[in-house]
mmCIF file of the N, C-alpha and C atoms, coordinates in Angstrom:
data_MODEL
# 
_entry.id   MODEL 
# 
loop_
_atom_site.group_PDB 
_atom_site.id 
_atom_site.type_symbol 
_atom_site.label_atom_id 
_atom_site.label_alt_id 
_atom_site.label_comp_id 
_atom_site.label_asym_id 
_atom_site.label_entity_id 
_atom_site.label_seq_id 
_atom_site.pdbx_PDB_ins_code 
_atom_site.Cartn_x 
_atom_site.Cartn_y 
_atom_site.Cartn_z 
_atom_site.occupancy 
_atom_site.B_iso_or_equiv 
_atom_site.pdbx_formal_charge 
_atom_site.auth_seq_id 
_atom_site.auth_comp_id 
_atom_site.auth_asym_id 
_atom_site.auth_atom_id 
_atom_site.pdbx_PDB_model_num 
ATOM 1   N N  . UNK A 1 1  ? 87.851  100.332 100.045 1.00 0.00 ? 1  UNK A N  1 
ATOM 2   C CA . UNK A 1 1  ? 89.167  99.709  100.026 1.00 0.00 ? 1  UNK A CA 1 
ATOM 3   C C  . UNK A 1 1  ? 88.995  98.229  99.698  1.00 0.00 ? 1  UNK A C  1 
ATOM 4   N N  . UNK A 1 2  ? 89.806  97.578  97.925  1.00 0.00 ? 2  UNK A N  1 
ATOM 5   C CA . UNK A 1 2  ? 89.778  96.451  98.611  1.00 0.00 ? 2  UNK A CA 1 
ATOM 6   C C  . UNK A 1 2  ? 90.714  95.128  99.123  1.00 0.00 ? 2  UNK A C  1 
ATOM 7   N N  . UNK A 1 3  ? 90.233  94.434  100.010 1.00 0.00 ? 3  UNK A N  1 
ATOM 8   C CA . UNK A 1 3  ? 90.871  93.518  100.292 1.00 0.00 ? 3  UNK A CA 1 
ATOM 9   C C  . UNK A 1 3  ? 91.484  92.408  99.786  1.00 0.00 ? 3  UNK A C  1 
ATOM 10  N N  . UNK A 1 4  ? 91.736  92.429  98.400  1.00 0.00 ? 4  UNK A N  1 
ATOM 11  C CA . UNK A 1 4  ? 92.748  91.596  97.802  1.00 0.00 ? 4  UNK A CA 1 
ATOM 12  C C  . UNK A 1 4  ? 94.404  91.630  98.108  1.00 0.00 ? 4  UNK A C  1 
ATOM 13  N N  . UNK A 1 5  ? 95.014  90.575  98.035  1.00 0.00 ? 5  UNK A N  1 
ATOM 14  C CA . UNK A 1 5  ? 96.064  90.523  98.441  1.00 0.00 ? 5  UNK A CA 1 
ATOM 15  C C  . UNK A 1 5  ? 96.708  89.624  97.601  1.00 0.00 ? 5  UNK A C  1 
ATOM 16  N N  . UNK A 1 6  ? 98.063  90.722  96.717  1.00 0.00 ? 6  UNK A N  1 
ATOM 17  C CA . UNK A 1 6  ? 98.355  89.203  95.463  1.00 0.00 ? 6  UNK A CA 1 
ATOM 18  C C  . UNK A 1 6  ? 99.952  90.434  95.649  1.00 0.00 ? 6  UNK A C  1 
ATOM 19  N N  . UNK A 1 7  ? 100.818 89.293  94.842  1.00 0.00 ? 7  UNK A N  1 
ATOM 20  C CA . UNK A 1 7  ? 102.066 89.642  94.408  1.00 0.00 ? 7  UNK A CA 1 
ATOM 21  C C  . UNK A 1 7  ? 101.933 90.308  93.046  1.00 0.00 ? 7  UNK A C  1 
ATOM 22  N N  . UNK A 1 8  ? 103.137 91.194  92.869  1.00 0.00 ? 8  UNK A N  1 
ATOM 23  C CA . UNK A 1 8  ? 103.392 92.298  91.497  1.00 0.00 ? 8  UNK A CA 1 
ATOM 24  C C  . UNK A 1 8  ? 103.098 91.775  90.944  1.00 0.00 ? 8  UNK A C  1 
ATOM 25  N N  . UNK A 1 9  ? 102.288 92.029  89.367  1.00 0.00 ? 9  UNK A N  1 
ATOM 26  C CA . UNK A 1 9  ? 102.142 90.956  88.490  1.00 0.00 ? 9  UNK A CA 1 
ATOM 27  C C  . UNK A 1 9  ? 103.389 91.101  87.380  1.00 0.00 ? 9  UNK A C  1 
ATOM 28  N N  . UNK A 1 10 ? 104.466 92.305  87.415  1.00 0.00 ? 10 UNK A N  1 
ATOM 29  C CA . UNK A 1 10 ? 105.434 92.169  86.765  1.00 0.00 ? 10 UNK A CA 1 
ATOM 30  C C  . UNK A 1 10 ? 106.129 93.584  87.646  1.00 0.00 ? 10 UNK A C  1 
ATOM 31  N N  . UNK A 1 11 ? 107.463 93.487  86.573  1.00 0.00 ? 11 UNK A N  1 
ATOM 32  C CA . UNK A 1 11 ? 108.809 94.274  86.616  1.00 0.00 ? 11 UNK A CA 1 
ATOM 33  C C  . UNK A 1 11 ? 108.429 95.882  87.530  1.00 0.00 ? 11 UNK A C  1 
ATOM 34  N N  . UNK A 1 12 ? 107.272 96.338  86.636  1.00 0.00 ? 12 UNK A N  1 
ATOM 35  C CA . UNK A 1 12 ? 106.731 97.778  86.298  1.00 0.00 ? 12 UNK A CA 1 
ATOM 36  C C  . UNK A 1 12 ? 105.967 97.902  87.649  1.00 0.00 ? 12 UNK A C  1 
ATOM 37  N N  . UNK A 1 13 ? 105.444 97.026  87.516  1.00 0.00 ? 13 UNK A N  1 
ATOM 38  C CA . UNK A 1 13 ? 104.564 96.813  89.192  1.00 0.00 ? 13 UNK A CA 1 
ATOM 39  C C  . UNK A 1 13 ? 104.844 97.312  90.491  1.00 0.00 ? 13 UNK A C  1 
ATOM 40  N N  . UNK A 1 14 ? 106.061 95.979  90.198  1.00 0.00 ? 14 UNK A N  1 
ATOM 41  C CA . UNK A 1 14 ? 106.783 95.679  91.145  1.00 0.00 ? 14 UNK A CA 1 
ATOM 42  C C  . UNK A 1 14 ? 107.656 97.336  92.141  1.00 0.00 ? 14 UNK A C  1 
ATOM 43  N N  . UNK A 1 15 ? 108.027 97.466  90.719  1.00 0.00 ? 15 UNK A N  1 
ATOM 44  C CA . UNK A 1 15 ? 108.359 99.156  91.009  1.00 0.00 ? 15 UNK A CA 1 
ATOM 45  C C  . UNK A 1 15 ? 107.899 100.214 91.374  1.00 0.00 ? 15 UNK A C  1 
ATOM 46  N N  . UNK A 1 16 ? 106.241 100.619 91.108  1.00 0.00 ? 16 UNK A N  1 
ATOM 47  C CA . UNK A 1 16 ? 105.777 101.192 91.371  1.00 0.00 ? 16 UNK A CA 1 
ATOM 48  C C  . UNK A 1 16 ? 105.755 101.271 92.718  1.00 0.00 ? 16 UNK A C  1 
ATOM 49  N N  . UNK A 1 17 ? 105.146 99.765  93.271  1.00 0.00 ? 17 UNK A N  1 
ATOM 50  C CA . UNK A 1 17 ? 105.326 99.754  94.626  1.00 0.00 ? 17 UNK A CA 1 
ATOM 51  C C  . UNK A 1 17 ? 106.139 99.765  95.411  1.00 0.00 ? 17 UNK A C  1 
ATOM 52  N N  . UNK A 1 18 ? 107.260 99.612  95.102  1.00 0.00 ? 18 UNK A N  1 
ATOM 53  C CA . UNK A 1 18 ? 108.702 100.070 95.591  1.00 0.00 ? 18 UNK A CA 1 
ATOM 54  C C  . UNK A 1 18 ? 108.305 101.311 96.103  1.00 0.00 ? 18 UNK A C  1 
ATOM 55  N N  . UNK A 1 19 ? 108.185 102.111 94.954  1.00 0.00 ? 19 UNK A N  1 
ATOM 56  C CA . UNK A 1 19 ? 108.800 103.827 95.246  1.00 0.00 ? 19 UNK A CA 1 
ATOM 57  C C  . UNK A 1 19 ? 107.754 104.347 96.066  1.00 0.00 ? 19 UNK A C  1 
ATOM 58  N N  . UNK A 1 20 ? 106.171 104.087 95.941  1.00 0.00 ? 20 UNK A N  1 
ATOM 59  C CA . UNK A 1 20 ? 105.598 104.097 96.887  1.00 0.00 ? 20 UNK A CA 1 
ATOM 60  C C  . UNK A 1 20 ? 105.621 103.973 98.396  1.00 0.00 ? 20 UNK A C  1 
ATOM 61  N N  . UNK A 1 21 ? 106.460 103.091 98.327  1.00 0.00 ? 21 UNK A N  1 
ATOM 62  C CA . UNK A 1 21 ? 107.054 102.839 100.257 1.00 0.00 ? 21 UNK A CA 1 
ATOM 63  C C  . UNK A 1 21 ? 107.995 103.387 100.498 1.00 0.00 ? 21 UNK A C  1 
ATOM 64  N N  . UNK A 1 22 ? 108.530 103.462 99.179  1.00 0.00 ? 22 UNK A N  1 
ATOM 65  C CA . UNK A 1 22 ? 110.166 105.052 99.923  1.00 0.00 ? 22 UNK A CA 1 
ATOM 66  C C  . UNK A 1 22 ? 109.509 106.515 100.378 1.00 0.00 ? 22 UNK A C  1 
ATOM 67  N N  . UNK A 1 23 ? 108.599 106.816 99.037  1.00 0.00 ? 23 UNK A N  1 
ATOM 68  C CA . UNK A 1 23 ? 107.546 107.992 99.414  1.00 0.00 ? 23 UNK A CA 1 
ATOM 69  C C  . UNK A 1 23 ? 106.949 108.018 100.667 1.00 0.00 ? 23 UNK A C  1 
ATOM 70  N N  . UNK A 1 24 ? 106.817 106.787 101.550 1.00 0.00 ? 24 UNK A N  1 
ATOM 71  C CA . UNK A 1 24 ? 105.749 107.056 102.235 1.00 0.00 ? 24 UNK A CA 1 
ATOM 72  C C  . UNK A 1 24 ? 104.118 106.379 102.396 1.00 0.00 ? 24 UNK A C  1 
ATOM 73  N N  . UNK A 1 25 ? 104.293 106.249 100.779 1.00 0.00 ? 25 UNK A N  1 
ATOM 74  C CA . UNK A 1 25 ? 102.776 105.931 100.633 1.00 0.00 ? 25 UNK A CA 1 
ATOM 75  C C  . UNK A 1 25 ? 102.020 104.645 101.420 1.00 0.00 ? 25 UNK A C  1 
ATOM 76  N N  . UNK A 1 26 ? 102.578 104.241 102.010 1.00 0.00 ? 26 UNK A N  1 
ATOM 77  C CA . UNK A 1 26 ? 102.339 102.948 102.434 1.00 0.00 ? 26 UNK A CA 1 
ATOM 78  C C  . UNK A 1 26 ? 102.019 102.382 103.887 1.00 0.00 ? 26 UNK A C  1 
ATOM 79  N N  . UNK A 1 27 ? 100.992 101.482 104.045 1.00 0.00 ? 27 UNK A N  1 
ATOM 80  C CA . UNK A 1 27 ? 100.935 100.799 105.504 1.00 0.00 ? 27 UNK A CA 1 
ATOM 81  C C  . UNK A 1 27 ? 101.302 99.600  105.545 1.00 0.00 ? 27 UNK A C  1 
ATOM 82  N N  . UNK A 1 28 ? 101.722 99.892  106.843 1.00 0.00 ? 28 UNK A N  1 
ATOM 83  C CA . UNK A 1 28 ? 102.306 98.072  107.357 1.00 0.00 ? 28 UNK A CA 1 
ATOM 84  C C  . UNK A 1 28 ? 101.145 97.260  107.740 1.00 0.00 ? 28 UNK A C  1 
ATOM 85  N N  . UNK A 1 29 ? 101.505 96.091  107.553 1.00 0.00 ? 29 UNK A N  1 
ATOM 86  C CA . UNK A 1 29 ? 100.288 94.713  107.762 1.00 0.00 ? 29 UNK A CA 1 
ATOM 87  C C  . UNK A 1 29 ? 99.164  95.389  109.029 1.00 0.00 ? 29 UNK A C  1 
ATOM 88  N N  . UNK A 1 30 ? 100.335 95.664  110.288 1.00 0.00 ? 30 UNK A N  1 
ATOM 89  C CA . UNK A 1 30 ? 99.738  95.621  111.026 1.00 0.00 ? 30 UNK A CA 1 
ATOM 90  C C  . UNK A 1 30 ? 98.710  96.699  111.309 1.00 0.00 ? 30 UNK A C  1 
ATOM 91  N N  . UNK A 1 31 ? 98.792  98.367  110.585 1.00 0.00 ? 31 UNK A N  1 
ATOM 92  C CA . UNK A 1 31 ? 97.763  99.494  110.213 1.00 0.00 ? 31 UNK A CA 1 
ATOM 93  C C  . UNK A 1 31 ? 96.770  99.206  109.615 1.00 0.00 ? 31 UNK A C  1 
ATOM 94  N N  . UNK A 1 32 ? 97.052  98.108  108.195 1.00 0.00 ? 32 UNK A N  1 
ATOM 95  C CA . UNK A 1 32 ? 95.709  97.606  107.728 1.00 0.00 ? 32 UNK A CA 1 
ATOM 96  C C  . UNK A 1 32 ? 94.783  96.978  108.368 1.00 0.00 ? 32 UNK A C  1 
ATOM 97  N N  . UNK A 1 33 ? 95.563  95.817  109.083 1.00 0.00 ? 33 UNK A N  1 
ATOM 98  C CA . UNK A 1 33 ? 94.746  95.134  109.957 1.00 0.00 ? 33 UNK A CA 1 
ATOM 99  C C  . UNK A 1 33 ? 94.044  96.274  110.793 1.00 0.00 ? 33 UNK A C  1 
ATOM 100 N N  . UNK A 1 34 ? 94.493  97.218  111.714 1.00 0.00 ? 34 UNK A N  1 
ATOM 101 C CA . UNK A 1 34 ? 93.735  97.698  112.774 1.00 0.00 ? 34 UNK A CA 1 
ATOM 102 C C  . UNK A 1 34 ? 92.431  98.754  112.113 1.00 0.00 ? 34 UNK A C  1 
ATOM 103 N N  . UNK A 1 35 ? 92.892  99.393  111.003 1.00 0.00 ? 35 UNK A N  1 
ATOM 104 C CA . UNK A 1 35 ? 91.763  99.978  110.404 1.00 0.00 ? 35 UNK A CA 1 
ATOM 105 C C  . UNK A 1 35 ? 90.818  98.782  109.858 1.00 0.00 ? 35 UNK A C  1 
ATOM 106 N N  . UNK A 1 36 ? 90.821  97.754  109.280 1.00 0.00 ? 36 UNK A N  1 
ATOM 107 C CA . UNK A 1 36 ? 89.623  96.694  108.920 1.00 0.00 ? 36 UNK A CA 1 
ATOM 108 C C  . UNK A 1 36 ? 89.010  96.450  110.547 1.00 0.00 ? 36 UNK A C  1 
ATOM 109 N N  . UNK A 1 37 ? 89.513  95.974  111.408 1.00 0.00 ? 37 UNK A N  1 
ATOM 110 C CA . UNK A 1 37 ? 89.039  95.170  112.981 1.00 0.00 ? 37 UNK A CA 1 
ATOM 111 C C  . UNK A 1 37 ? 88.521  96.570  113.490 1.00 0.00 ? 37 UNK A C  1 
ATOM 112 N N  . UNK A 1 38 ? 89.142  97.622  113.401 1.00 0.00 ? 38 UNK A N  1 
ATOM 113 C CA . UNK A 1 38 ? 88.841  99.065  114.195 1.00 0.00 ? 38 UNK A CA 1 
ATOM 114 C C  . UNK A 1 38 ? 89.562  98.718  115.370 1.00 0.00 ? 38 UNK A C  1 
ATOM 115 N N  . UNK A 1 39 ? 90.447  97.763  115.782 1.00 0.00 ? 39 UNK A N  1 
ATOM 116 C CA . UNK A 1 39 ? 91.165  97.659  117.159 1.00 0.00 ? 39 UNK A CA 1 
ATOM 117 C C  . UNK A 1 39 ? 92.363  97.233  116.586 1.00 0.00 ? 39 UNK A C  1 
ATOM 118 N N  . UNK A 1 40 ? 93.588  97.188  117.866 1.00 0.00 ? 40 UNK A N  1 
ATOM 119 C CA . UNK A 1 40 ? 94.816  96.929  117.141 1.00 0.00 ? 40 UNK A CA 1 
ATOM 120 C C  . UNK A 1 40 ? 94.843  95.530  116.848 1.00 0.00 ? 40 UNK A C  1 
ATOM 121 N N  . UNK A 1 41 ? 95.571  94.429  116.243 1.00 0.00 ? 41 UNK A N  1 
ATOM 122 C CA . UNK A 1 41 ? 95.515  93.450  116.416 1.00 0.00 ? 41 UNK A CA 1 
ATOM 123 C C  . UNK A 1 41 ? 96.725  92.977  116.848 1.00 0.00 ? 41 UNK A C  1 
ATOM 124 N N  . UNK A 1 42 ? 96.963  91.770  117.801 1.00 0.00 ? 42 UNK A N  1 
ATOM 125 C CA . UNK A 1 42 ? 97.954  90.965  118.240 1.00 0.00 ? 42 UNK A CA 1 
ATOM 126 C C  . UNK A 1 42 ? 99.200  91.228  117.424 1.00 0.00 ? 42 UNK A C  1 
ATOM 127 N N  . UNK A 1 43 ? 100.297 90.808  117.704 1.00 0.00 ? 43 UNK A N  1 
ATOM 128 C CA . UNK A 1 43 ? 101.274 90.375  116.908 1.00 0.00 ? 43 UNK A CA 1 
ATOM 129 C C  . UNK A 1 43 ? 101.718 88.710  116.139 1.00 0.00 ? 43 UNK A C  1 
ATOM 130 N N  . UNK A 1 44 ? 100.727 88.138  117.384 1.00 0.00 ? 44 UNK A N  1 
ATOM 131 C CA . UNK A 1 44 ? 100.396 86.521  116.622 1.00 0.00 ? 44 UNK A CA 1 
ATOM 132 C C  . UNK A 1 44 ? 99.423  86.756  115.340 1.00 0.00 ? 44 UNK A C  1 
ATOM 133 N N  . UNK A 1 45 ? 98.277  87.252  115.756 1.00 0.00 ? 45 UNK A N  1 
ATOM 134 C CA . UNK A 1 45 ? 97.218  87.911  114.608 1.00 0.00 ? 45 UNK A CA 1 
ATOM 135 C C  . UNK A 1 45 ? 98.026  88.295  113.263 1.00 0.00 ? 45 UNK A C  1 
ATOM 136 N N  . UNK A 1 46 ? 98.574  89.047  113.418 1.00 0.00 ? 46 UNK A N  1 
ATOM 137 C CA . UNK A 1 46 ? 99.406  90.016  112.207 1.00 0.00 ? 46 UNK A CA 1 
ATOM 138 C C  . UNK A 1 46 ? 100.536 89.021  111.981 1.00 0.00 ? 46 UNK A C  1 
ATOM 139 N N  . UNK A 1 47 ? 101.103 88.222  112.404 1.00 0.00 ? 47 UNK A N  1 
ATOM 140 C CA . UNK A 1 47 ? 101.774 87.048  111.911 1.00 0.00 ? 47 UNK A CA 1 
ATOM 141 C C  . UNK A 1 47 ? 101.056 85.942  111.254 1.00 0.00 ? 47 UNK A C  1 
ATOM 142 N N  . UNK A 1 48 ? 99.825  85.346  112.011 1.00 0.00 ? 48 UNK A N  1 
ATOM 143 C CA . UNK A 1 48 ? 98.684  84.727  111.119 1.00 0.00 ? 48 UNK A CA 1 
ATOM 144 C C  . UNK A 1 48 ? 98.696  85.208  109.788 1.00 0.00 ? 48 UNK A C  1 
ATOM 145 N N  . UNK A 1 49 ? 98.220  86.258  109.655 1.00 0.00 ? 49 UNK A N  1 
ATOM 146 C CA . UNK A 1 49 ? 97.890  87.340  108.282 1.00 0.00 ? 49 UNK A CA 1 
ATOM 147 C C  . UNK A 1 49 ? 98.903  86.840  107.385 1.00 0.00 ? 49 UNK A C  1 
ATOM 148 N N  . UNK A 1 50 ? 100.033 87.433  108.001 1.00 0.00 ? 50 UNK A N  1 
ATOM 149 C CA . UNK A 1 50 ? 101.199 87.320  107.432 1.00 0.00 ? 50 UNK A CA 1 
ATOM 150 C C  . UNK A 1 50 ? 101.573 86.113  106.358 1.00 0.00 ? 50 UNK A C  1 
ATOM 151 N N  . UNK A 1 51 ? 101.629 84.995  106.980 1.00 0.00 ? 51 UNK A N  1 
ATOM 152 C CA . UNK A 1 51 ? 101.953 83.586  107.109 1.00 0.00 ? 51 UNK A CA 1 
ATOM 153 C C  . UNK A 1 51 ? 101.062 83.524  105.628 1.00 0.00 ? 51 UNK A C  1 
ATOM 154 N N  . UNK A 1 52 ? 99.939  83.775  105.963 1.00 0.00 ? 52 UNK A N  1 
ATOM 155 C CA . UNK A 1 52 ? 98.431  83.467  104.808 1.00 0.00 ? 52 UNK A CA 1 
ATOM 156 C C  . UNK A 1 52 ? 98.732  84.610  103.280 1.00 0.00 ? 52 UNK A C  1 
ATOM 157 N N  . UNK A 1 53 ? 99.707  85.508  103.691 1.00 0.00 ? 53 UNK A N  1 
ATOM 158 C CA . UNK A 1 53 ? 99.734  86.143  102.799 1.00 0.00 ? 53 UNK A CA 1 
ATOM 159 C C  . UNK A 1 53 ? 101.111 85.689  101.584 1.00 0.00 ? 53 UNK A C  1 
ATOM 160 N N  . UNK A 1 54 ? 102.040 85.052  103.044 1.00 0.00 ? 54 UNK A N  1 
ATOM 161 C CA . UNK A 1 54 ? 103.156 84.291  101.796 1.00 0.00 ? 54 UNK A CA 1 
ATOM 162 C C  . UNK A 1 54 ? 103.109 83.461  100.935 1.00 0.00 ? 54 UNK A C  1 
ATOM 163 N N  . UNK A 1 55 ? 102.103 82.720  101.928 1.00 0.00 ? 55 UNK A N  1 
ATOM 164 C CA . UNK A 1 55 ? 101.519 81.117  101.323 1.00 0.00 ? 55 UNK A CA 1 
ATOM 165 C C  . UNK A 1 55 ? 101.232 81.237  99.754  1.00 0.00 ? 55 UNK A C  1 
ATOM 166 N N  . UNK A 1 56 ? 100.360 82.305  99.976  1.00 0.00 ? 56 UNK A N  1 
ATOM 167 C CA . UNK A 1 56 ? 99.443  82.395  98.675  1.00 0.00 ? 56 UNK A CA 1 
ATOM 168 C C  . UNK A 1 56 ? 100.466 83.279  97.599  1.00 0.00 ? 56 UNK A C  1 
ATOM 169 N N  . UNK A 1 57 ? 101.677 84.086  97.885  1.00 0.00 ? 57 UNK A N  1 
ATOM 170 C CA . UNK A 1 57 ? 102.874 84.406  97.109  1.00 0.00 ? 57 UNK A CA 1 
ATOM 171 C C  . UNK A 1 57 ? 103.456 83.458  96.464  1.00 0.00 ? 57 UNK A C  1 
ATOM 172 N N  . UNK A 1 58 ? 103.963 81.827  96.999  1.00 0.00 ? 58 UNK A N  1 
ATOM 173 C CA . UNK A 1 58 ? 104.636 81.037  97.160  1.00 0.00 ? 58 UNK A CA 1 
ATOM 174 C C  . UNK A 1 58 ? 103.741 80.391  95.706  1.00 0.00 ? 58 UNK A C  1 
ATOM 175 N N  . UNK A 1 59 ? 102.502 80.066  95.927  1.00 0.00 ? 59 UNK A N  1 
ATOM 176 C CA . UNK A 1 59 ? 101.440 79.995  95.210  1.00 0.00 ? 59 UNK A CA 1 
ATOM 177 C C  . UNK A 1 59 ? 101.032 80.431  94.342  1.00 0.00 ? 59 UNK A C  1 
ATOM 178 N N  . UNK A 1 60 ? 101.687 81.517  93.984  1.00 0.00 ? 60 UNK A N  1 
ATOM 179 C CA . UNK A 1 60 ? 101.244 82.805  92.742  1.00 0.00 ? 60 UNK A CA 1 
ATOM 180 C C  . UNK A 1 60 ? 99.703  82.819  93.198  1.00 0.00 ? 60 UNK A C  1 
ATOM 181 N N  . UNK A 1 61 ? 98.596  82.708  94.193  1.00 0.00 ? 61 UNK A N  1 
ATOM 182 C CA . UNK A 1 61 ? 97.202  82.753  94.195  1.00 0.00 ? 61 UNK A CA 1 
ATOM 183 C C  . UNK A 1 61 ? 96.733  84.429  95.083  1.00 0.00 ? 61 UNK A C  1 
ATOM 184 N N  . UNK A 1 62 ? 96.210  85.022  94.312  1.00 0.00 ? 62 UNK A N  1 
ATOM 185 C CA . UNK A 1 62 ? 95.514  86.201  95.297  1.00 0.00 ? 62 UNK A CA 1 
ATOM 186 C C  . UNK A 1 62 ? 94.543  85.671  96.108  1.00 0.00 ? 62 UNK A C  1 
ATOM 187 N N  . UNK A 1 63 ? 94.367  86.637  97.395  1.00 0.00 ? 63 UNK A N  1 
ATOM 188 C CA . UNK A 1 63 ? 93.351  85.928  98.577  1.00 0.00 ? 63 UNK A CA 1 
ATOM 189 C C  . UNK A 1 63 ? 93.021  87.162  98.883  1.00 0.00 ? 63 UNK A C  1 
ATOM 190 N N  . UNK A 1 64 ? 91.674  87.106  99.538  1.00 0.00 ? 64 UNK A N  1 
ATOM 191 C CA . UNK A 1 64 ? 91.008  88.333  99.679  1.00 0.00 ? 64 UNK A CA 1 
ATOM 192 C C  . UNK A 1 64 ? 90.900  88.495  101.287 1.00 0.00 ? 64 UNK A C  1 
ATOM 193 N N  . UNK A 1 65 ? 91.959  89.357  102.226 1.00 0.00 ? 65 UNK A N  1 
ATOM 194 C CA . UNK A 1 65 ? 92.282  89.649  102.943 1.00 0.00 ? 65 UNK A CA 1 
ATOM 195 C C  . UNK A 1 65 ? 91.214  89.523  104.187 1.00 0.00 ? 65 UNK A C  1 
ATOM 196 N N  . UNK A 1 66 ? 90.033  89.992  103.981 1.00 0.00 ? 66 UNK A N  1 
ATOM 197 C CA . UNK A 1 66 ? 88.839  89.589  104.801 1.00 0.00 ? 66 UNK A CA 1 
ATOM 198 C C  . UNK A 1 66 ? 88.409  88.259  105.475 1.00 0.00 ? 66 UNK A C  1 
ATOM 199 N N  . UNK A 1 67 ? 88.724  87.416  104.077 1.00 0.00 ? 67 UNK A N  1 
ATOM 200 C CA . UNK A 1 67 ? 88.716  85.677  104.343 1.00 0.00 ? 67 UNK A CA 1 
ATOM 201 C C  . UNK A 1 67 ? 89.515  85.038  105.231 1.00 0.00 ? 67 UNK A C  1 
ATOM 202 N N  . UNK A 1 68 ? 90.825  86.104  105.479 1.00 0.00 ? 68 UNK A N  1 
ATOM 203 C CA . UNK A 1 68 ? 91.314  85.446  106.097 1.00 0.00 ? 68 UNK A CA 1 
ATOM 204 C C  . UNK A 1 68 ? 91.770  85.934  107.217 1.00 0.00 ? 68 UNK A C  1 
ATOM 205 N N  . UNK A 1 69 ? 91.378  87.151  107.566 1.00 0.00 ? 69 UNK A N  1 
ATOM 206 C CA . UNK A 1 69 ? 91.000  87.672  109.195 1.00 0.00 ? 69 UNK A CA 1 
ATOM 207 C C  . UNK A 1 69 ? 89.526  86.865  109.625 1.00 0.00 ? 69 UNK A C  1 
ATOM 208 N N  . UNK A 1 70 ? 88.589  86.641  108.890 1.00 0.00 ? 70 UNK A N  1 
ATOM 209 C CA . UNK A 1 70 ? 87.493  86.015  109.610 1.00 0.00 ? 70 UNK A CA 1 
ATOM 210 C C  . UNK A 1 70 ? 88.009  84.541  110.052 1.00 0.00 ? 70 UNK A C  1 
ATOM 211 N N  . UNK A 1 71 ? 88.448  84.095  109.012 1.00 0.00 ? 71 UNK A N  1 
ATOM 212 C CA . UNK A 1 71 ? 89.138  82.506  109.214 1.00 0.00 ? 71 UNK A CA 1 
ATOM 213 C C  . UNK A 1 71 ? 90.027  82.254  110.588 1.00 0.00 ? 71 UNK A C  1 
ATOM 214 N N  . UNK A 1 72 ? 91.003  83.276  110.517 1.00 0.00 ? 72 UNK A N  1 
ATOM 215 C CA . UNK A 1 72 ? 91.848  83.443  111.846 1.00 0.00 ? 72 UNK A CA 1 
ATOM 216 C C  . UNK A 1 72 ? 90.748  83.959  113.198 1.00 0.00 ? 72 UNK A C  1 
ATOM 217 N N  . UNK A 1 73 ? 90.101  84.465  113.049 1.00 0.00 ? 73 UNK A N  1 
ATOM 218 C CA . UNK A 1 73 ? 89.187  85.216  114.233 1.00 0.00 ? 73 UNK A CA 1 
ATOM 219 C C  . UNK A 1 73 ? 88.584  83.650  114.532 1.00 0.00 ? 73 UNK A C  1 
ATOM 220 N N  . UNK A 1 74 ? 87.636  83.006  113.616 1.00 0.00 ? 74 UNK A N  1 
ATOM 221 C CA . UNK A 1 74 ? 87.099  81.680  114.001 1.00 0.00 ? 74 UNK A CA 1 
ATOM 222 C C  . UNK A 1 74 ? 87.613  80.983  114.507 1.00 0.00 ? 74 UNK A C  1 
ATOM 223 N N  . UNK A 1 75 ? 89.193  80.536  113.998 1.00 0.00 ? 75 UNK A N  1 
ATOM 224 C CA . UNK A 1 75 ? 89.877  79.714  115.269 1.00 0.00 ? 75 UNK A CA 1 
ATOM 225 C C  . UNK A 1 75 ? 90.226  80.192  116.257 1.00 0.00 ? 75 UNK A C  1 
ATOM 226 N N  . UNK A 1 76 ? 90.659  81.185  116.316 1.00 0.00 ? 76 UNK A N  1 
ATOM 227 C CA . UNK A 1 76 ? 90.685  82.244  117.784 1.00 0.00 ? 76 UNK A CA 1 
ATOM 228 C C  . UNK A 1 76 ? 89.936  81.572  119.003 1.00 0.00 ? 76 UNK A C  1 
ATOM 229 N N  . UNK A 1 77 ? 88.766  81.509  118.204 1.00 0.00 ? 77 UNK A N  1 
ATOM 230 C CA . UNK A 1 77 ? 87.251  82.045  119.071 1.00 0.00 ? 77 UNK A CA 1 
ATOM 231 C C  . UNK A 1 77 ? 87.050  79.930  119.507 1.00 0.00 ? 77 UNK A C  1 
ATOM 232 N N  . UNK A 1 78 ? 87.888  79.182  118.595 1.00 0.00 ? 78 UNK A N  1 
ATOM 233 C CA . UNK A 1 78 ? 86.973  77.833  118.746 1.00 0.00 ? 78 UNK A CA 1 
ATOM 234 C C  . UNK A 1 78 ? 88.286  77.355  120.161 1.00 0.00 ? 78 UNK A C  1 
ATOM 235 N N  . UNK A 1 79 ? 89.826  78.634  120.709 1.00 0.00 ? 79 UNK A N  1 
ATOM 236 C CA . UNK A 1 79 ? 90.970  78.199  121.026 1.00 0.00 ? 79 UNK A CA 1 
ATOM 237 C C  . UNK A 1 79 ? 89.922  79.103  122.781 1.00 0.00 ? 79 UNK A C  1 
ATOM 238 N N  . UNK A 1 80 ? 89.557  79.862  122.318 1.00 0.00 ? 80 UNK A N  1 
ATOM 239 C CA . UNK A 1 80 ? 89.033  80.613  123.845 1.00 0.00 ? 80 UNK A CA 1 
ATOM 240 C C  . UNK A 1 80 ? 87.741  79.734  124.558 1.00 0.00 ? 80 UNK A C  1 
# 
């Protein structure tokens, strides 16, 4: 699976993934997250994610989803 994380790159895309989530086909932030960690994660966690995932929408920039559960886990860990 990989962990890139970017916006449609057009119209056709965009659609595909539409109909995909009417189908079904699809997980929420917070399923991905718990299958990568193997535990559930927070709802601050999965808002972190979140936050990192608009940014980089806002941005037109893809980010590779890993980078930025480790990134969030590190400050976690520098807040405990």
């Amino acid at each position: 699976m990989t962990s890139n994380v970017r916006s449609p790159r057009d119209d056709e895309e965009e659609l595909k993934a539409q109909i995909a989530i009417l189908r079904g086909q699809s997980k929420s932030l917070k399923d991905v997250l718990t299958d990568i960690l193997g535990e559930e994660p927070s709802e601050d966690f999965v808002q972190a994610v979140e936050n990192n995932i608009l940014l980089a929408q806002e941005r037109e920039e893809s980010i590779d989803l890993n980078k930025i559960i480790d990134s969030i886990k590190t400050l976690q860990s520098c807040w405990i």
